[in-house]
DOBAMAR-753860 format. One record per residue (C-alpha): residue in one letter; x, y, z. Coordinates in steps of 0.2 Angstrom, whole numbers, padded with zeros to 4 digits, always signed. Layout:
% DOBAMAR-753860
AXYZ...
//
This chain:
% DOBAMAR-753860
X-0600-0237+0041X-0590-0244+0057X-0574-0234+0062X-0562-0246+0055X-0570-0244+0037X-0569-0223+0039X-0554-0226+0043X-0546-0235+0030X-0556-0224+0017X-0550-0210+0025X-0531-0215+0024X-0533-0222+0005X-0538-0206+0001X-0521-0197+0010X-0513-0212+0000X-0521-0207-0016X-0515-0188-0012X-0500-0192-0007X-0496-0203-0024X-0502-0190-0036X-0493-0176-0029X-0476-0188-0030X-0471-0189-0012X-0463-0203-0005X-0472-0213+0008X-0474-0228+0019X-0489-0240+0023X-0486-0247+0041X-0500-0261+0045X-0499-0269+0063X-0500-0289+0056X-0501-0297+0071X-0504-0292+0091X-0502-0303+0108X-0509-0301+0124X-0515-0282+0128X-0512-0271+0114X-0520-0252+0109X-0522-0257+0092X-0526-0275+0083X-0521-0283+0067X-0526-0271+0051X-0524-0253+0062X-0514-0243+0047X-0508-0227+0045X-0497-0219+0031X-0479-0208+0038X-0469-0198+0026X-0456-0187+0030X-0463-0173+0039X-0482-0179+0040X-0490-0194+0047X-0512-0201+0043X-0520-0213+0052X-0514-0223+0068X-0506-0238+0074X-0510-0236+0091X-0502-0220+0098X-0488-0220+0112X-0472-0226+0110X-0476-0238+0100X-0483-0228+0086X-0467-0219+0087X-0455-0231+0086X-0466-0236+0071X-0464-0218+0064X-0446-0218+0066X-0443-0235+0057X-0453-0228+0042X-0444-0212+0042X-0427-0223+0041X-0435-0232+0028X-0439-0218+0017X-0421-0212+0016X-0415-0229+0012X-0412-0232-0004X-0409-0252-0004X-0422-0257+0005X-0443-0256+0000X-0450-0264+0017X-0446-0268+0036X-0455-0276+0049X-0456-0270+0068X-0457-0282+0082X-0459-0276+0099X-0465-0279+0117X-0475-0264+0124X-0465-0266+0140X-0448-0276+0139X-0443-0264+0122X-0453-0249+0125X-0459-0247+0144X-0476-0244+0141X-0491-0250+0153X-0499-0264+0140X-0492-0280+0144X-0494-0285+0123X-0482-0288+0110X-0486-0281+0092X-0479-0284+0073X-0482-0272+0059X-0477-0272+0043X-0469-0256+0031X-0469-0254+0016X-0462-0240+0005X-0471-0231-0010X-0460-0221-0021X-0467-0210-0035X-0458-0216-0055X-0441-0206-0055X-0444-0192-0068X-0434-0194-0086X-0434-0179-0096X-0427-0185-0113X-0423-0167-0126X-0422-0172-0141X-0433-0187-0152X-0420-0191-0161X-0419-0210-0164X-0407-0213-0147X-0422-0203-0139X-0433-0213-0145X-0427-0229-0140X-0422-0222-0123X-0440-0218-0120X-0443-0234-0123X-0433-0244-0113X-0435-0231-0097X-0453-0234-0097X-0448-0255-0095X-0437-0251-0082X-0451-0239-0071X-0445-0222-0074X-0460-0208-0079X-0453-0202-0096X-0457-0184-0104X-0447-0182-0124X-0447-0166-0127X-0444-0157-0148X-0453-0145-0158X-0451-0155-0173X-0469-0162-0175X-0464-0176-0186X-0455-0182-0173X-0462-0178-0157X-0480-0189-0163X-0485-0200-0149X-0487-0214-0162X-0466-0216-0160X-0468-0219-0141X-0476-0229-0129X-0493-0224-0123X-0485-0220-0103X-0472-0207-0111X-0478-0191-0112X-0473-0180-0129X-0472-0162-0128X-0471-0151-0144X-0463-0136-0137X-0445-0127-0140X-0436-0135-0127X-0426-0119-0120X-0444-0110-0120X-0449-0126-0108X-0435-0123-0098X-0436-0105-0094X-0457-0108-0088X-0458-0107-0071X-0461-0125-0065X-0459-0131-0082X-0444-0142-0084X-0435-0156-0073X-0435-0155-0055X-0420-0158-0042X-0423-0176-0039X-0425-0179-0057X-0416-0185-0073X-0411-0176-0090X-0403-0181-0106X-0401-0170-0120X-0399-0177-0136X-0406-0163-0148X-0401-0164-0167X-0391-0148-0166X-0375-0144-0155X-0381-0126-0155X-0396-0133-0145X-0386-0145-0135X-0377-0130-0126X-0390-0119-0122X-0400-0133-0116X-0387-0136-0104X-0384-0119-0100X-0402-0119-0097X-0401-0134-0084X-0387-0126-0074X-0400-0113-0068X-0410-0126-0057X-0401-0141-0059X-0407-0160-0060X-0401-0172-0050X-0394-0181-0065X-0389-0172-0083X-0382-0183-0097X-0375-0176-0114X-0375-0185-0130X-0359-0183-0140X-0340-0185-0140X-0325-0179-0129X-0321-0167-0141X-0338-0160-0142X-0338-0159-0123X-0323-0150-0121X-0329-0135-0132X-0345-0134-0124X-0338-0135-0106X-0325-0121-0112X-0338-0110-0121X-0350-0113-0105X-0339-0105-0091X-0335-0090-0104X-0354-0088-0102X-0355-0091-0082X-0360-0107-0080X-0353-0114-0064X-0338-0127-0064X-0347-0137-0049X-0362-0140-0060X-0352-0143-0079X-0341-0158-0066X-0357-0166-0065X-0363-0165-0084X-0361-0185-0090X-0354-0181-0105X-0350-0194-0118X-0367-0199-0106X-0371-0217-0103X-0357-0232-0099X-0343-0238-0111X-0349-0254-0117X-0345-0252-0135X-0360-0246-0140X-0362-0242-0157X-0383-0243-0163X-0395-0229-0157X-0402-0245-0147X-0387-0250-0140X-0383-0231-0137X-0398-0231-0127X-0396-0245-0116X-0379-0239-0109X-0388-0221-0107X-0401-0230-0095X-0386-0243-0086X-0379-0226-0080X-0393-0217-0075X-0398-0232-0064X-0382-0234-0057X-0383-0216-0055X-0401-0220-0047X-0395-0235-0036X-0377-0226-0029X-0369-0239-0040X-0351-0234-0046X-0350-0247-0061X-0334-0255-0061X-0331-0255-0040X-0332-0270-0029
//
C-alpha cells in the first residue's frame, strides 16, 4: 500500500469515528495546486473544532486551511467554502506555488425526541425523518409505541418517559430537540419538569394557552426556573391554522426548523 492510500484509509476511518460519535466536522481536499507546492491535488485531512487528522501540507498554509474550517463549522448558512491562496504573496511562505482546496462540512442528524405516540406524534416522526432530523418516539403504551407505526430510521423506545429522563445519559442532549405530546397533562408537566434539569436546546409543548398557564404557574411553585419555562414553546409549532394531527405536525416541524435555521418566522 503506497502512502497516499494509508493515508486516505487512515482519515476515512477518523471520518468514520468522527460520524458515529456525532461530532461535526470538515473535509478539506486541496483540488488544484501551481508551481511549487508541499502538497498536490487529493492531500485531505478532516478539522473539527478542537482536533485535526491528516494533512494538507503543513505551514501556514495548513493553517489558514484550519482556520477557514473552524469558521465553517460554526456557520450555520453555509455547508462548504473554497480557499485560494499564493504560498508567498497571501501567506509569506518559501514555496513559490499557489493552492486551491475545497471544504466541506459534515453535520451529524439533529436529535428529535418526540414524548408521546399519539397520532400528532406519529405523524411528526414522520415528517421529521423527510426533513433529516434523527427521531427517537418515546411511550410506554406498547400499542402504540410498535415500530410498524413509524418509519424504519425512527427509533421507538417502550419505556415510561420520566424513568428515561432521570438515566444518566438517557434523554435529549443540549444541542438537541424535544416535544412532549403525551396523552395525559399530568405527564405533560413532569416531563417538562423533567427537562428543565438538563435542558435541550429546543422544548415544545403540545396544548393550549390556557393549559400553558397552569402548568408554568404550578412549575415555579415546584422550582423550575423562570429562564428555562421563557423558553418552553407552548401552544408549540407556528400559527398556521392548523387543525388535523397532520397539519398539527407540520407546523410543530416549521418552527423547530426555524428554531434550527435562526429563523424568526414573520421578520424581514
Amino acid at each position: 500500500m503506497d502512502r497516499s492510500s494509508a493515508e486516505r484509509r487512515s482519515l476515512f476511518a477518523v471520518l468514520a469515528a468522527w460520524e458515529q460519535g456525532r461530532v461535526p466536522f470538515v473535509v478539506a481536499t486541496v483540488t488544484d495546486t501551481g508551481g511549487s507546492t508541499p502538497r498536490l491535488a487529493g492531500a485531505a485531512m478532516g478539522v473539527t473544532a478542537d482536533a485535526q487528522h491528516g494533512t494538507v501540507g503543513g505551514g501556514a498554509f495548513e493553517r489558514h486551511v484550519i482556520e477557514a474550517a473552524r469558521a465553517l463549522l460554526v456557520d450555520g448558512a453555509r455547508g462548504s467554502a473554497t480557499v485560494d491562496v499564493h504560498l508567498v504573496r497571501d501567506l509569506g511562505m518559501c514555496c513559490g506555488g499557489r493552492m486551491t482546496a475545497f471544504l466541506s462540512k459534515t453535520e451529524p442528524a439533529p436529535a428529535l425526541w418526540i414524548f408521546g405516540a399519539g397520532h400528532v406524534g406519529t405523524e411528526l416522526a414522520w415528517l421529521a425523518v423527510r426533513a433529516g432530523f434523527a427521531v427517537t418516539v418515546v411511550d410506554d403504551r406498547p400499542e402504540w409505541i410498535d415500530a410498524a407505526r413509524f418509519p424504519p430510521e425512527v427509533r421507538a423506545l417502550d419505556a415510561e418517559p420520566e424513568d428515561l429522563l432521570r438515566a444518566i445519559g438517557g434523554g435529549p442532549g443540549p444541542a438537541d430537540f424535544a416535544v412532549v405530546t403525551t396523552h395525559s397533562h399530568a405527564l405533560d408537566e413532569d416531563l417538562v419538569r423533567a427537562l428543565a434539569i438538563t435542558p435541550p436546546a429546543y422544548v415544545g409543548l403540545i396544548g393550549s394557552r390556557a393549559k400553558w398557564a397552569r402548568f408554568r404557574a404550578r412549575l415555579t411553585e415546584r422550582g423550575v426556573e423562570p429562564a428555562f419555562l421563557d423558553r418552553v414553546r407552548s401552544p408549540v409549532g407556528l400559527d398556521i391554522g392548523a387543525v388535523t394531527p397532520a397539519e398539527i405536525a407540520v407546523s410543530i416541524l416549521a418552527e423547530i426548523v426555524a428554531f434550527r435555521r435562526g429563523v424568526r418566522p414573520g421578520e424581514a
